[in-house]
DRENDO-1510 file (C-alpha; in Angstrom, 1 decimal, always signed):
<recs>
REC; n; res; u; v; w
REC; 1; UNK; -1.0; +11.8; -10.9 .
REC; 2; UNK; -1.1; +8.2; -11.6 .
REC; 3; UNK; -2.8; +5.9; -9.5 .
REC; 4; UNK; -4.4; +2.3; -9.7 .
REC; 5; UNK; -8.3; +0.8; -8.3 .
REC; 6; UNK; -9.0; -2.2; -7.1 .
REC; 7; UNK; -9.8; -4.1; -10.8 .
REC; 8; UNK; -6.3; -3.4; -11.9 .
REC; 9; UNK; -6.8; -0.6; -13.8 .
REC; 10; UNK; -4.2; +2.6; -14.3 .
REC; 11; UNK; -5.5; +5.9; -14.4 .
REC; 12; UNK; -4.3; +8.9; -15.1 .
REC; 13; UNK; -5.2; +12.4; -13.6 .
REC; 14; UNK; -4.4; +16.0; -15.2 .
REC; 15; UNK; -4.3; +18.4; -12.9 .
REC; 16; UNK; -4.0; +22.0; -13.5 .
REC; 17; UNK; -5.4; +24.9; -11.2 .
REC; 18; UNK; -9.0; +23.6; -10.4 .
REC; 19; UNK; -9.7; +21.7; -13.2 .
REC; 20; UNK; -8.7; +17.8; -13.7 .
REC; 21; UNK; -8.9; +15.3; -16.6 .
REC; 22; UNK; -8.8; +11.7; -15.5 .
REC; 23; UNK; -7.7; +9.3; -18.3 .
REC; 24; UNK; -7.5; +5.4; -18.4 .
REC; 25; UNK; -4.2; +4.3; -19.1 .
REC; 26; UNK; -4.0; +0.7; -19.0 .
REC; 27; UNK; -6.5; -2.4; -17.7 .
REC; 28; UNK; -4.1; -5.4; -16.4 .
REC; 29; UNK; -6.9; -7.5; -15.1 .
REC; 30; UNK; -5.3; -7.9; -12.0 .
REC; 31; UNK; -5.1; -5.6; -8.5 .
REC; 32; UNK; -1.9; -3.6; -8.5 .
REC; 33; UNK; -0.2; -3.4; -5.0 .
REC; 34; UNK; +2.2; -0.8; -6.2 .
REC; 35; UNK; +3.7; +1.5; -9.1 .
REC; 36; UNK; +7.2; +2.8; -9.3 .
REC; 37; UNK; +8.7; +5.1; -11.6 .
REC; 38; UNK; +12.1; +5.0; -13.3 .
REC; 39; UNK; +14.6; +7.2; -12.0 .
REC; 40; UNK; +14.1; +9.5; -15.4 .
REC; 41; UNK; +10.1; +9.1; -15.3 .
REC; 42; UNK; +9.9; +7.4; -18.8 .
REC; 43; UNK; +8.9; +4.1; -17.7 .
REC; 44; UNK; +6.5; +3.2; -14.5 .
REC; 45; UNK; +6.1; -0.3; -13.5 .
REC; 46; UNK; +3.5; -2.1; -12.4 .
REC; 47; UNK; +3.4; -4.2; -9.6 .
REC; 48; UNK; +0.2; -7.3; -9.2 .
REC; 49; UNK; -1.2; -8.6; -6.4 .
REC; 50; UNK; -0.4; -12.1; -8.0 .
REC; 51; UNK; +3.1; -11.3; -8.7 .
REC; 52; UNK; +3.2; -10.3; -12.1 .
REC; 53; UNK; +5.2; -6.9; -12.9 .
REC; 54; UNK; +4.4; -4.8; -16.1 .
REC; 55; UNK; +5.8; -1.9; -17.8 .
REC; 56; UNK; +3.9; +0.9; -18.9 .
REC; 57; UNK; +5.4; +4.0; -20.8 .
REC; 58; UNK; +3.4; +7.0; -20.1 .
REC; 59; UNK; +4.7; +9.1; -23.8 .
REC; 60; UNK; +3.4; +6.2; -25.5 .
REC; 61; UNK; +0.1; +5.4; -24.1 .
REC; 62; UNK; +0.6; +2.5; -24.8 .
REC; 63; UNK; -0.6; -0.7; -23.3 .
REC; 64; UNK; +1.2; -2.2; -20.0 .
REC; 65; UNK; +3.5; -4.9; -21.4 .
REC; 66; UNK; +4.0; -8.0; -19.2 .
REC; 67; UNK; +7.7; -7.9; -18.3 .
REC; 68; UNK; +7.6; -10.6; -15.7 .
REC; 69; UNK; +4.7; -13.6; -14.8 .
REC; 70; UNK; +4.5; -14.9; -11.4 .
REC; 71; UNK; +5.8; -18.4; -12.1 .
REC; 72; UNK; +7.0; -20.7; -9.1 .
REC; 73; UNK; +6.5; -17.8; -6.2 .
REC; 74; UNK; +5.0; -14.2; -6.8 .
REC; 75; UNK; +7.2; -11.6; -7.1 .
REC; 76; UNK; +6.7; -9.2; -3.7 .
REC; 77; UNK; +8.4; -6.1; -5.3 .
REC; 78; UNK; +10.0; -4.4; -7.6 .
REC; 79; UNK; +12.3; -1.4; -8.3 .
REC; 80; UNK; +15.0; -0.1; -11.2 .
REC; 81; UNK; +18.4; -0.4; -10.6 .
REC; 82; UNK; +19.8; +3.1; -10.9 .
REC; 83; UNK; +21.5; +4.8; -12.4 .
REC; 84; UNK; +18.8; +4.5; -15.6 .
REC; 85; UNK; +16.3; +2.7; -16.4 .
REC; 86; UNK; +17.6; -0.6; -18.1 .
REC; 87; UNK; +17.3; -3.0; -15.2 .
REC; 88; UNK; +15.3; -3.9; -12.6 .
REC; 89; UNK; +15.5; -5.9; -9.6 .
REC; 90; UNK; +12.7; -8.0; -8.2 .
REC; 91; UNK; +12.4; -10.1; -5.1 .
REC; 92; UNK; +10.2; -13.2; -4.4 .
REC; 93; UNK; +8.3; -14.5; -1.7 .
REC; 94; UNK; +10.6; -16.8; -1.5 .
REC; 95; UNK; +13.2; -15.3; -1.3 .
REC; 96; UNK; +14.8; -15.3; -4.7 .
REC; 97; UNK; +16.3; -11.6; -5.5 .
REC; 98; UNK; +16.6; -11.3; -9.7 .
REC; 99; UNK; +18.5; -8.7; -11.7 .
REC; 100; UNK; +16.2; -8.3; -14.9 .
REC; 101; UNK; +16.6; -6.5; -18.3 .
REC; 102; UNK; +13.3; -4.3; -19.1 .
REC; 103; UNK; +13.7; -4.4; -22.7 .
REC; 104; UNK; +12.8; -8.3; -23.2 .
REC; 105; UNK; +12.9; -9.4; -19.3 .
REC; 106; UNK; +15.7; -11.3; -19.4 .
REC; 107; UNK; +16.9; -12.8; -16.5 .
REC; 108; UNK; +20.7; -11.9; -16.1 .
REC; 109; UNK; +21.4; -12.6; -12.1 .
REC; 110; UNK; +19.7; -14.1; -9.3 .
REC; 111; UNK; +20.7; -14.6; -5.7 .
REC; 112; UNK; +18.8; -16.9; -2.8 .
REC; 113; UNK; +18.4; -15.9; +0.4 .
REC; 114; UNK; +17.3; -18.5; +1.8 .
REC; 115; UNK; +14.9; -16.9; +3.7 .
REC; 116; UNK; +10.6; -16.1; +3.4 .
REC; 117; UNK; +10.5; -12.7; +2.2 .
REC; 118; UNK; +7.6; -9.9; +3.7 .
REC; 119; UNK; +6.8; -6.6; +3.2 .
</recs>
C-alpha cells in the first residue's frame, strides 16, 4: 500500500496477515494531491499540490525524480498513456493538455483547449 501525508512524503506499507512494515519511500517537499500507477505497476507518479509531477520506481527505491516542474500554470493531473508505460499525459490549469516522454520528460505534443481546467 502506498500512500502520501501532508509534508510530501511517500510511504510505503507491508502488509501481511496482522503484521505491517511501514517504510519511507521518497520525501518531495511538497503535498502530493495524487499517485497513479503505470498500467504494469513499475513506475508510480507523483502528483504536487504546486503542479510538479515526479516518478518514483518502487524495485529501485530509489528517489522520486522530477519529471515535470510547474512552470507557467500547475499541472492539475496526470496519467500514462496506455498501452505501457512510456508516456504520459498531463493537463494544466489552464488548459494546456501535453503528451510527455517519462524517460527524460520531453515534451512531444500539446493541445489548448482554450478553456480553465478543474477537477
Amino acid at each position: 500500500l502506498y500512500f502520501s501525508a501532508q509534508e510530501g512524503i511517500l510511504f510505503f506499507y507491508h502488509i501481511k496477515d496482522l503484521q505491517y512494515e511501514m517504510k519511507i519511500c521518497a520525501d518531495i517537499l511538497q503535498p502530493i494531491s495524487s499517485l497513479i500507477f503505470s498500467p504494469d505497476y513499475t513506475v508510480l507518479l507523483l502528483v504536487t499540490e504546486q503542479g510538479t509531477v515526479y516518478t518514483y520506481k518502487p524495485a529501485h527505491s530509489g528517489e522520486a525524480v522530477k519529471l515535470l516542474d510547474a512552470c507557467s500554470s500547475c499541472f492539475l493531473a496526470a496519467d500514462f498513456l496506455t498501452p505501457g508505460n512510456k508516456y504520459c499525459v498531463s493537463v494544466t490549469i489552464s488548459g494546456e493538455v501535453q503528451v510527455w516522454f517519462l524517460d527524460d520528460g520531453t515534451c512531444l505534443s500539446k493541445l489548448n483547449l482554450d478553456i480553465e481546467v478543474h477537477i
